[in-house]
TORKOL-4160 file (C-alpha; in steps of 0.2 Angstrom, whole numbers, padded with zeros to 4 digits, m for minus):
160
<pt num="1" X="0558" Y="0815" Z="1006"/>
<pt num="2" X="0549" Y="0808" Z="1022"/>
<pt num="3" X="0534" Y="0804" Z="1011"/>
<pt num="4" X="0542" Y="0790" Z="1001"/>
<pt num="5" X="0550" Y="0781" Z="1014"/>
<pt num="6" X="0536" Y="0779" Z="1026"/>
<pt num="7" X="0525" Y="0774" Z="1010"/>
<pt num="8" X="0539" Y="0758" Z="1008"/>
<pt num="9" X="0540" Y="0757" Z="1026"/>
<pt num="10" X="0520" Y="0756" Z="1026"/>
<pt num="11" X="0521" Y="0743" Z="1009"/>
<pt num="12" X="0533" Y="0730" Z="1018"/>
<pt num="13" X="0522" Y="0730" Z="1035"/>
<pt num="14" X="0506" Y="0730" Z="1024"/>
<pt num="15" X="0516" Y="0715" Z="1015"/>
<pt num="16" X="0522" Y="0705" Z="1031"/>
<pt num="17" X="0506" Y="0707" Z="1042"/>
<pt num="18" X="0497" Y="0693" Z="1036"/>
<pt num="19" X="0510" Y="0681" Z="1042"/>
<pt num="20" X="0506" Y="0686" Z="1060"/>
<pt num="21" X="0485" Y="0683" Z="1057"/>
<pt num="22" X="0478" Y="0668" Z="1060"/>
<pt num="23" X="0461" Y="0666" Z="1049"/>
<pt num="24" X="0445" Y="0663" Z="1061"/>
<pt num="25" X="0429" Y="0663" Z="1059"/>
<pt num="26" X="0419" Y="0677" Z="1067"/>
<pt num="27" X="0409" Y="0674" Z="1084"/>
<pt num="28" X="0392" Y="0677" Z="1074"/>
<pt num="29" X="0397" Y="0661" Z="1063"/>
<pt num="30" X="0398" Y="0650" Z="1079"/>
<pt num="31" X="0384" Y="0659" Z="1087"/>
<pt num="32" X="0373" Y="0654" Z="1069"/>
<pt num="33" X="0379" Y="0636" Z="1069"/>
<pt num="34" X="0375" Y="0632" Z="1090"/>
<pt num="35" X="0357" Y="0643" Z="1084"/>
<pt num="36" X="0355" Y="0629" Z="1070"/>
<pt num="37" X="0362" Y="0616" Z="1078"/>
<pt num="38" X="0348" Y="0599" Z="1080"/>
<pt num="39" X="0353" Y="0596" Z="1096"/>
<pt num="40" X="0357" Y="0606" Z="1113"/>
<pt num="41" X="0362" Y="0595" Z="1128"/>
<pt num="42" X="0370" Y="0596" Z="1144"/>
<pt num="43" X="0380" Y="0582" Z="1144"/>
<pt num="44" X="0395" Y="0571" Z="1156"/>
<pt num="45" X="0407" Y="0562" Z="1148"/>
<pt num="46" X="0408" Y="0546" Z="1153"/>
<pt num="47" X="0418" Y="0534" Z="1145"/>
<pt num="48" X="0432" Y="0538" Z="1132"/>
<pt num="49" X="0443" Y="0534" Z="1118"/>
<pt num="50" X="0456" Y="0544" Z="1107"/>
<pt num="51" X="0467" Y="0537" Z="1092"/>
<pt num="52" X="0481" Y="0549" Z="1085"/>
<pt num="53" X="0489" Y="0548" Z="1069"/>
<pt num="54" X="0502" Y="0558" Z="1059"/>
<pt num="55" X="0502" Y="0560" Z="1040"/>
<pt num="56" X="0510" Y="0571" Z="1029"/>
<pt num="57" X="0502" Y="0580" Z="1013"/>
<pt num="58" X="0511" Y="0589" Z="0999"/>
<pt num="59" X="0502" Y="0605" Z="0994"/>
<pt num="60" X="0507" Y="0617" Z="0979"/>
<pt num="61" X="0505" Y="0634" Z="0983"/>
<pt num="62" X="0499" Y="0645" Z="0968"/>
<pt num="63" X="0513" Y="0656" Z="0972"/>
<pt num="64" X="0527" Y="0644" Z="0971"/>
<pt num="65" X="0525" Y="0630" Z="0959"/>
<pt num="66" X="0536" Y="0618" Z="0973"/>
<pt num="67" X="0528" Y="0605" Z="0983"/>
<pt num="68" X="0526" Y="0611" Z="1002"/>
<pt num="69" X="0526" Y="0598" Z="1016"/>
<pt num="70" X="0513" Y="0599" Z="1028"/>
<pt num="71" X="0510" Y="0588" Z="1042"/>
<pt num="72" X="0494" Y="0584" Z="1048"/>
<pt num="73" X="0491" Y="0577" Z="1067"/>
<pt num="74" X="0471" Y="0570" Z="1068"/>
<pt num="75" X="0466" Y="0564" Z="1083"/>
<pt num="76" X="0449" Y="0554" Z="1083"/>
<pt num="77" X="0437" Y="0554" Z="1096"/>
<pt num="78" X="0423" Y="0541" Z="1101"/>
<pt num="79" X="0412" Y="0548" Z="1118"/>
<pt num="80" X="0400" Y="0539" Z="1128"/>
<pt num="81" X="0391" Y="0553" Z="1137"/>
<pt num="82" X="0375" Y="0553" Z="1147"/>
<pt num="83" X="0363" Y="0566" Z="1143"/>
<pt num="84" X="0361" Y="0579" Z="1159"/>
<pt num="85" X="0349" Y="0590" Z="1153"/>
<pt num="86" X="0338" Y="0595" Z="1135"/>
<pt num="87" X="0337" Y="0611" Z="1130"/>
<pt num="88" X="0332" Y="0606" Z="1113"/>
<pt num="89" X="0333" Y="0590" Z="1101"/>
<pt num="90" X="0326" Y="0583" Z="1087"/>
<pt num="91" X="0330" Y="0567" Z="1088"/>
<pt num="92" X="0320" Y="0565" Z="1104"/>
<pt num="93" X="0333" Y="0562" Z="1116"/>
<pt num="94" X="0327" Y="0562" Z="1136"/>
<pt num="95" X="0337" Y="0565" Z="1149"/>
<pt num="96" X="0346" Y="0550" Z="1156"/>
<pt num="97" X="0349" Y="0543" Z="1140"/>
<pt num="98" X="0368" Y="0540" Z="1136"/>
<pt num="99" X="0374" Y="0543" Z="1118"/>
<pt num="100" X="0390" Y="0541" Z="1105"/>
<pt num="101" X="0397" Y="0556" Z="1098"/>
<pt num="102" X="0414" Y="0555" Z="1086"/>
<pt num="103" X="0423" Y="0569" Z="1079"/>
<pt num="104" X="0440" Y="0573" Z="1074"/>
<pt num="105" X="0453" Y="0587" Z="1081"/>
<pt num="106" X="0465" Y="0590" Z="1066"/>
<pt num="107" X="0484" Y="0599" Z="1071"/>
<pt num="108" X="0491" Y="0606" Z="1053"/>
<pt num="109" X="0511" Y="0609" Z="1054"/>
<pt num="110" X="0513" Y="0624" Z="1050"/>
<pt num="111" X="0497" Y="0632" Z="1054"/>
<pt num="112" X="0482" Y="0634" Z="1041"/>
<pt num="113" X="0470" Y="0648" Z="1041"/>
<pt num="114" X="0452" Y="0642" Z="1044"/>
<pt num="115" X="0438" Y="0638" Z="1057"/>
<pt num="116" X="0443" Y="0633" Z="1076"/>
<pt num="117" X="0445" Y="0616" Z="1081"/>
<pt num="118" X="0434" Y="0608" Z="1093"/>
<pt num="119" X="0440" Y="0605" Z="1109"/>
<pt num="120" X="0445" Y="0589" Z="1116"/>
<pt num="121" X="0432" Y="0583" Z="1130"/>
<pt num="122" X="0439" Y="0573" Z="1146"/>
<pt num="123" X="0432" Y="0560" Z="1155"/>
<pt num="124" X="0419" Y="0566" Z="1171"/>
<pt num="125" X="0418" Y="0583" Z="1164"/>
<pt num="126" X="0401" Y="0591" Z="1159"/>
<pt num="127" X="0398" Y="0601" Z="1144"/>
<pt num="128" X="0385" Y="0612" Z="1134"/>
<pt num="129" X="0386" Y="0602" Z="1117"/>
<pt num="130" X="0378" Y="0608" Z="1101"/>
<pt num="131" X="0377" Y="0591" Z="1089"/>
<pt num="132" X="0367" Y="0583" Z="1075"/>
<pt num="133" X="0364" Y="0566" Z="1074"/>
<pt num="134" X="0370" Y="0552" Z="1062"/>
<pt num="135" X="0372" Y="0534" Z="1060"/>
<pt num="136" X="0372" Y="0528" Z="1077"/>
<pt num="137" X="0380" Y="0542" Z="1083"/>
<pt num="138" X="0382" Y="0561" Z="1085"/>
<pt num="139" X="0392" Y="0573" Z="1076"/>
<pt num="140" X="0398" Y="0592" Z="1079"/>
<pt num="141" X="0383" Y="0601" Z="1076"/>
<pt num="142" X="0394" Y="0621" Z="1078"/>
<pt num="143" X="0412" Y="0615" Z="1073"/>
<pt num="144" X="0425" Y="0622" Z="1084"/>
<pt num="145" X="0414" Y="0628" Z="1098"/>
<pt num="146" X="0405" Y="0613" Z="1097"/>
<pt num="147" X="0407" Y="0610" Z="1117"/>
<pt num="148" X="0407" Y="0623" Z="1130"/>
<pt num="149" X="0411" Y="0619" Z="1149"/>
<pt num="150" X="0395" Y="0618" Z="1158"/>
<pt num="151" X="0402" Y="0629" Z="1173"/>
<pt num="152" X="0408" Y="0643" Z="1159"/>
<pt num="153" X="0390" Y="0643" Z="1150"/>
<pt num="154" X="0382" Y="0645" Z="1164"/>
<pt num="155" X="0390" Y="0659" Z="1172"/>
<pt num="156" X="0385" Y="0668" Z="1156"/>
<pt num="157" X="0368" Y="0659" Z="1154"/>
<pt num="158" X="0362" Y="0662" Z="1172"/>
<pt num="159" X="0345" Y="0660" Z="1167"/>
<pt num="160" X="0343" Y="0644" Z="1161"/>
């Protein structure tokens, strides 16, 4: 008698848990696309500009044939940062030299399940970047972990 209402109780949690997960990629994912990435710099933000828009976007779940609003928040980035240090690069890039990067941080409402989102880099603050160039400017060479503070990498990377 027990048996059976565990089982259901087991089938309704089995059945809601999902709703509490939030999809992510796995740290060897990241740790592949910062091992691939073109470029490695140590790098200060110097100059920056953010533009924020809000749309909405109708999605049709498979499971329910009605139209789902879903609000999507994307805030564009364009940074002017001076290179601090080369760990590695392929498009030759020295130290001293100051470069363009853009990418985009997109907020879904509700939340979607998928990679990380990078992190929004500040004025006078140093990071680890991992990019890959493109047409004037660089791009998000690992996706969400794309910039790590310099003081955090290092305190794990004492050896470079």
């Amino acid at each position: 008698m027990k048996f059976p209402v565990l089982l259901k109780m087991t089938g309704v949690l089995a059945l809601l848990f999902p709703i509490f997960l939030k999809a992510e990629l796995p740290p060897y994912a990241y740790q592949k696309f910062q091992d691939e990435s073109p470029e490695k710099l140590e790098i200060s933000i110097i100059a920056l500009t953010t533009k924020q828009t809000e749309r909405e976007h109708r999605t049709i779940r498979r499971l329910d044939p009605q139209a789902e609003v879903q609000k999507i928040a994307t805030t564009k980035i364009e940074a002017q940062a001076k290179v601090q240090k080369v760990f590695r690069t392929a498009s030759h890039l020295t130290a001293g030299q100051i470069i363009n990067i853009h990418y985009q941080i997109k907020a879904y409402h509700p939340v979607i399940c998928g990679p990380s989102q990078p992190m929004h880099v500040k004025t006078s603050e140093t990071y680890i970047a991992y990019l890959k160039a493109g047409d004037g400017f660089y791009s998000l060479g690992a996706m969400g972990r794309s910039f790590i503070p310099a003081e955090v990498y290092y305190k794990y990377h004492m050896e470079e």
